[in-house]
C-alpha positions in Angstrom: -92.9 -164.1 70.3 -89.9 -164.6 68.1 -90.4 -162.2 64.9 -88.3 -164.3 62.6 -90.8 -168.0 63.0 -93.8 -166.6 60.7 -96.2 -167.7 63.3 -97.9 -164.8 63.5 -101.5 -163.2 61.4 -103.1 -160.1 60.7 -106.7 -160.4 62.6 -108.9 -157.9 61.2 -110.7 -156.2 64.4 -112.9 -153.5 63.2 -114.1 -151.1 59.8 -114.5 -147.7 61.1 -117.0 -145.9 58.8 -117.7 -141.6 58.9 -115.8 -139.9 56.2 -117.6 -139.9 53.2 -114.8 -139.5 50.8 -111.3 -141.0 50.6 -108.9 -141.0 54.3 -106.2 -139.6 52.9 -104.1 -139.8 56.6 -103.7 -141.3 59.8 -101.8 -140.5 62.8 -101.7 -141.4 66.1 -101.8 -139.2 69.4 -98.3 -140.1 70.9 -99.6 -139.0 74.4 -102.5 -140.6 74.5 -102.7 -144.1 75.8 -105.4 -144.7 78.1 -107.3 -145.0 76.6 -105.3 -144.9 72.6 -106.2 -141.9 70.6 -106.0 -141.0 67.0 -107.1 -138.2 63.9 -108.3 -139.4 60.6 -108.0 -137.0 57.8 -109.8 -136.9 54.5 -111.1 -135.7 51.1 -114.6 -134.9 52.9 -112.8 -131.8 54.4 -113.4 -132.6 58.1 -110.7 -134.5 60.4 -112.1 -137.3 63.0 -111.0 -138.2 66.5 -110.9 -141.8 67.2 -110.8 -143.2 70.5 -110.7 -146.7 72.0 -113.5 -147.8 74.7 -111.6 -149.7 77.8 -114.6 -151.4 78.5 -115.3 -153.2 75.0 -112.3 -152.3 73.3 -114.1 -151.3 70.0 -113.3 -147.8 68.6 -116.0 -144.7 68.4 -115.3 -141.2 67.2 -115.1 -139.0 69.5 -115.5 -135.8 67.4 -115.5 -134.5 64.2 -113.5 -130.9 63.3 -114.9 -129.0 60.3 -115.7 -126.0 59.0 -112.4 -124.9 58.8 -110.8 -126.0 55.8 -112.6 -125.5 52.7 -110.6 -128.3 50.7 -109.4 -131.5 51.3 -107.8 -132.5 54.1 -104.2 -134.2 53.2 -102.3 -134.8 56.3 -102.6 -134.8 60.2 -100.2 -134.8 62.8 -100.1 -134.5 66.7 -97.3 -132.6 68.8 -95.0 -134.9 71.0 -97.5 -133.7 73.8 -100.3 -134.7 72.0 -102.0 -131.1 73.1 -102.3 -130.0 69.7 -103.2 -131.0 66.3 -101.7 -130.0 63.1 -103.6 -130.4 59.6 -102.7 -130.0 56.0 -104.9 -129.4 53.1 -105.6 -128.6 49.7 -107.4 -125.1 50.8 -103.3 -124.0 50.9 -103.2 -123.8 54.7 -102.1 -125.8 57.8 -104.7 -125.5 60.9 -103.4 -125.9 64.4 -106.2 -127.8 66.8 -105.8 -127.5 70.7 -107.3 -129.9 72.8 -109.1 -128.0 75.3 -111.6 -130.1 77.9 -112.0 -133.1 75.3 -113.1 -130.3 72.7 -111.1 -129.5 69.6 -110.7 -126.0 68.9 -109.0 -124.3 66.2 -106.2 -121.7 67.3 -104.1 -120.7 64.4 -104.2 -120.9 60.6 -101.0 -121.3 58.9 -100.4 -119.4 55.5 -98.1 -119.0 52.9 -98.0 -122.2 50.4 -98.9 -121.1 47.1 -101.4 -123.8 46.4 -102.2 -127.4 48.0 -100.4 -128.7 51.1 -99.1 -132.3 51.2 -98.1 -132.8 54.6 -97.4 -131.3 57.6 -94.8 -132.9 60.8 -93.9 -131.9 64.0 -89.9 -132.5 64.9 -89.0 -134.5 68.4 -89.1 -131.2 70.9 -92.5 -129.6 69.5 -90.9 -126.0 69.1 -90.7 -126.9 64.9 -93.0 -127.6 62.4 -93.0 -128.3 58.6 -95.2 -128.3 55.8 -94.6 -129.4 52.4 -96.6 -128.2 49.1 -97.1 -128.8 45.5 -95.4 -125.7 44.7 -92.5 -127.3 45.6 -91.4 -125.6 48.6 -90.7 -127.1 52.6 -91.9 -124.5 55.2 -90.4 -124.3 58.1 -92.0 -122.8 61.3 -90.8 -122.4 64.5 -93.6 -123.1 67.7 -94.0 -119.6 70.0 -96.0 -118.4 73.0 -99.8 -118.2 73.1 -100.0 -121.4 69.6 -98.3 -118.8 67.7 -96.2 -119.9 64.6 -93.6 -117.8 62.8 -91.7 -118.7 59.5 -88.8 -119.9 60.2 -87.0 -120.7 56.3 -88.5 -122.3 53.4 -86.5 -124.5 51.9 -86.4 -124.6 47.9 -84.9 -127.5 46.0 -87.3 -129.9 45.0 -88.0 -129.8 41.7 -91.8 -130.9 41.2 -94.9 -131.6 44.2 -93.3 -132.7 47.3 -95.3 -135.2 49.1 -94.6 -135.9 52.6 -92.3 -134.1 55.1 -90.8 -135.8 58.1 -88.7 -134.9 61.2 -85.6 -137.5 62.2 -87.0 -139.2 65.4 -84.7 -137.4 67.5 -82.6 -135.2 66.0 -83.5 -131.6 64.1 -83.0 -132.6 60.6 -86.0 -132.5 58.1 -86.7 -135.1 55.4 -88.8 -134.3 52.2 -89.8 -136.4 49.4 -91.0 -135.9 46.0 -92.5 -135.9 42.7 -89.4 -135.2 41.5 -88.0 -138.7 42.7 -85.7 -137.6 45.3 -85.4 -137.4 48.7 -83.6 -134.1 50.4 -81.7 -134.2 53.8 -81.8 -130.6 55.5 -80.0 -129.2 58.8 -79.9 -125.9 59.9 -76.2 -124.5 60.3 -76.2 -123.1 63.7 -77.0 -119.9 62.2 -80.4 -120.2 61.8 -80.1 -121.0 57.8 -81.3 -124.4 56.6 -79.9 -125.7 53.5 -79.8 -129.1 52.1 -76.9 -131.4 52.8 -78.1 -134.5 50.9 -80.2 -135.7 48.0 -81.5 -139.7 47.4 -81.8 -140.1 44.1 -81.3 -141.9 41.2 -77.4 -141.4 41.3 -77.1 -143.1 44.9 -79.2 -146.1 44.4 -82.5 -144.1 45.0 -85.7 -144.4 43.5 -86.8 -144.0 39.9 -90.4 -142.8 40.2 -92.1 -140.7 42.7 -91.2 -140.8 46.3 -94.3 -141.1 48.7 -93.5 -141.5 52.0 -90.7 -142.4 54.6 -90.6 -144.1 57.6 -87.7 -144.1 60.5 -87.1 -147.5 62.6 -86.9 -146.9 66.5 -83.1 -146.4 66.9 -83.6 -143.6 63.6 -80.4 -145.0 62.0 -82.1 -146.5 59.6 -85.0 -145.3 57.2 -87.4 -146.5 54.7 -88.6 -145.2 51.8 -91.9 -146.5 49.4 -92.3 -145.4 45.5 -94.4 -145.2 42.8 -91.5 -147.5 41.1 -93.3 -150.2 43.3 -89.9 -150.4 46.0 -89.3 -149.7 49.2 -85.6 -148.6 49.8 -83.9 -149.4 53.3 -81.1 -146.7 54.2 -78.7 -146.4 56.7 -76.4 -143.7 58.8 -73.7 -143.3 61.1 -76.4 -141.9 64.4 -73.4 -142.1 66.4 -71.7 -139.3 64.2 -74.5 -137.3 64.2 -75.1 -137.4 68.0 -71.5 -136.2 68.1 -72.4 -132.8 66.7 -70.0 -133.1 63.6 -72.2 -132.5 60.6 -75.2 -134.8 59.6 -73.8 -138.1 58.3 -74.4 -139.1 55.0 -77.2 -142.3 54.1 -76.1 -144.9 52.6 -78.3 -147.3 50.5 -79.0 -150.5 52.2 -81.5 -152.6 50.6 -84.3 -152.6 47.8 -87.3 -154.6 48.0 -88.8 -155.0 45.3 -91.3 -157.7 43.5 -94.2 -157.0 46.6 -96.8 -154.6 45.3 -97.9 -154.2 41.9 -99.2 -150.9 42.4 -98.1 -147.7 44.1 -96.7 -148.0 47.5 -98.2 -144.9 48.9 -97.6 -145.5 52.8 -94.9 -147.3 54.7 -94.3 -147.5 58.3 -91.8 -148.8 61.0 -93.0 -150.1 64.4 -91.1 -149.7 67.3 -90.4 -153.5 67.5 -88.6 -153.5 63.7 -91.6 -154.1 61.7 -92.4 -152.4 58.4 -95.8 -151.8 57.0 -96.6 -151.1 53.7 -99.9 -149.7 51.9 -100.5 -149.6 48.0 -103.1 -148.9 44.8 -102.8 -153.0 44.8 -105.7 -152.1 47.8 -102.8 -154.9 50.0 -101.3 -154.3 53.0 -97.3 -155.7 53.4 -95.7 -156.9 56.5 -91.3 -157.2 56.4 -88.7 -157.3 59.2 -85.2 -157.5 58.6 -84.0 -161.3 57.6 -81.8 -163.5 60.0 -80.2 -165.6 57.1 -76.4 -166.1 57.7 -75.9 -167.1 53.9 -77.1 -163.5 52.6 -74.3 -160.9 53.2 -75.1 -158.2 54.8 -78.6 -157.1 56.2 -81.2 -158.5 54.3 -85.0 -157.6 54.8 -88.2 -160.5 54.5 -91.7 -160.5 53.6 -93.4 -161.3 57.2 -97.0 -161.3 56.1 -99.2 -160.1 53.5 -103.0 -159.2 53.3 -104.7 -159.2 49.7 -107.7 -156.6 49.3 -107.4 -155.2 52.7 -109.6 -152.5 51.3 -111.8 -152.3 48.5 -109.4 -149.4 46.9 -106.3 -148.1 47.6 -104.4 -148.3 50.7 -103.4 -144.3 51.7 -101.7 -144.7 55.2 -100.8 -147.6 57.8 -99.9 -146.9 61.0 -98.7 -148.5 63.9 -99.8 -147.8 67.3 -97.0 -146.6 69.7 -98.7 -148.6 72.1 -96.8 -152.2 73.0 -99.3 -154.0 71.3 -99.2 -155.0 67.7 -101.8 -152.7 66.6 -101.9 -151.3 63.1 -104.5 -148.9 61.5 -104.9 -148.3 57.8 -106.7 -145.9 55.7 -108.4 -145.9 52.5 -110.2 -144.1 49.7 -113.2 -146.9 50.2 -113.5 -144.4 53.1 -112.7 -146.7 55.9 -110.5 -147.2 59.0 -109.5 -151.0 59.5 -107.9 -151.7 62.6 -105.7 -154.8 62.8 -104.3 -156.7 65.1 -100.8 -158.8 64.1 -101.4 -161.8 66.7 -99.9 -165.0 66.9 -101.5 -167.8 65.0 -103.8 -169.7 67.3 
């Protein structure tokens, strides 16, 4: 099916009910595929397994982890094996969940943060993790024997709350953004120091409000970024001079789009096949894919699809599936899972 014809719609396939306050999170178990797997996270304190029946397709949950943190839970995300777990939350730690015999147990607590964590993401190989805080500060812990986790750096430069921390797709450089508008590149310098090597702002085309999320496409030379200024930002790199080992190339900004939501963007997310999702406090759900118009110079990105009150409130997280199929989940404070389907029309 040819992206750039339209024909395609957003087939609402089931509302997954359990938490009983706002999902804040979604992410899906990269590992898991038969049959798909993935965590829910949310103001209720607990986090929730999902898990797809083969036989009727519909979704169950498949169990529930609480008890642990004593605050809401903020962000979830699984390790490239999909073994373990990894969840943020306002209590001021990160808990590490194995999967052991279908059962979800909790192996190590993560300290340190002064006060709420944001987000927490897990870098290509699995041997780094990073967590992100409102006291401003990026954590960096490096994965050892026996689900033990040691601080690695933490990284100070953001100015105000930083909101989401995420890993390039394949290489070891960290993205955080921010309350304070920006977003911050950082590499590690072969000596084990991590420092900073770019900042998105303002100056360089960035954003002008709050910086909630990012979102690499498959080939992770290009990046998205979604605002409380109501845009989402495409940039771009060099990959080729990164892969090259000379120091991390510089992004460039690309593209705004802008005109969409008339809320805050608060989630954005690039499928594997080039198509961005967005999720905003407009309670709508946005579909884009880069434009083939020859008359626009240079790339160009297109509103695909939209869905109007996708939720009854506002649209936390959307996440594709890493699966081949089309499948996108979103998350809500009305305290629901939707799971969509983006089908051709029929």
């Amino acid at each position: 099916m040819d992206l750039y014809d339209g024909n395609l719609e957003l087939k609402e396939l089931q509302t997954l009910h359990g938490h009983t306050d706002r999902v804040w999170s979604l992410a899906w178990n990269p590992a898991a595929s038969s049959p798909p797997q993935f965590a829910s996270c949310s103001g209720d304190k607990t986090v929730r397994i999902w898990e797809q029946s083969p036989s009727s397709r519909s979704w169950h949950c498949k169990a529930v982890m609480e008890e642990t943190h004593t605050r809401t839970v903020r962000s979830c995300a699984w390790s490239p094996s999909g073994k373990l777990l990894a969840t943020a939350s306002f209590d001021a730690t990160t808990a590490i969940w194995e999967n052991v015999g279908g059962d979800f147990e909790c192996v190590s607590t993560l300290e340190g943060h002064e006060n709420e964590v944001k987000s927490v993401a897990w870098n290509a190989g699995g041997t780094l993790l990073a967590t992100c805080s409102r006291d401003k500060t990026v954590w960096i812990w490096e994965v050892m024997p026996g689900n033990e986790f040691e601080c690695a750096s933490v990284l100070q430069g953001h100015s105000q709350d930083v909101k989401m921390v995420k890993w390039h797709p394949t290489l070891d450089i960290l993205f955080s953004c921010s309350y304070d508008n920006t977003i911050k590149v950082w590499a590690e310098d072969g000596t084990g120091d991590w420092h900073c090597v770019q900042t998105l702002g303002e100056a360089n085309n960035g954003h002008s409000s709050t910086v909630w999320a990012l979102s690499f496409n498959a080939d992770g030379d290009k990046m998205v970024t979604c605002s409380d200024d109501l845009t989402l930002k495409i940039w771009e790199t060099d990959i080729t001079r990164i892969e090259s080992g000379d120091d991390p190339a510089p992004w460039s900004h690309l593209c705004t789009l802008s005109g969409y939501h008339d809320r805050t963007i608060f989630s954005v997310h690039w499928s594997r096949e080039g198509i961005i999702a967005s999720g905003a406090a407009d309670d709508a759900i946005r579909f884009f894919t880069e434009s083939k118009d020859a008359l626009v110079d240079g790339p160009s990105y297109k509103l695909l699809l939209k869905r109007d009150k996708a939720h009854d409130m506002d649209v936390n997280s959307v996440q594709w599936s890493p699966g081949e199929n089309r499948l996108l989940a979103s998350a809500s404070d009305d305290g629901t899972i939707k799971m969509w389907e983006l089908a051709a029309l029929t």
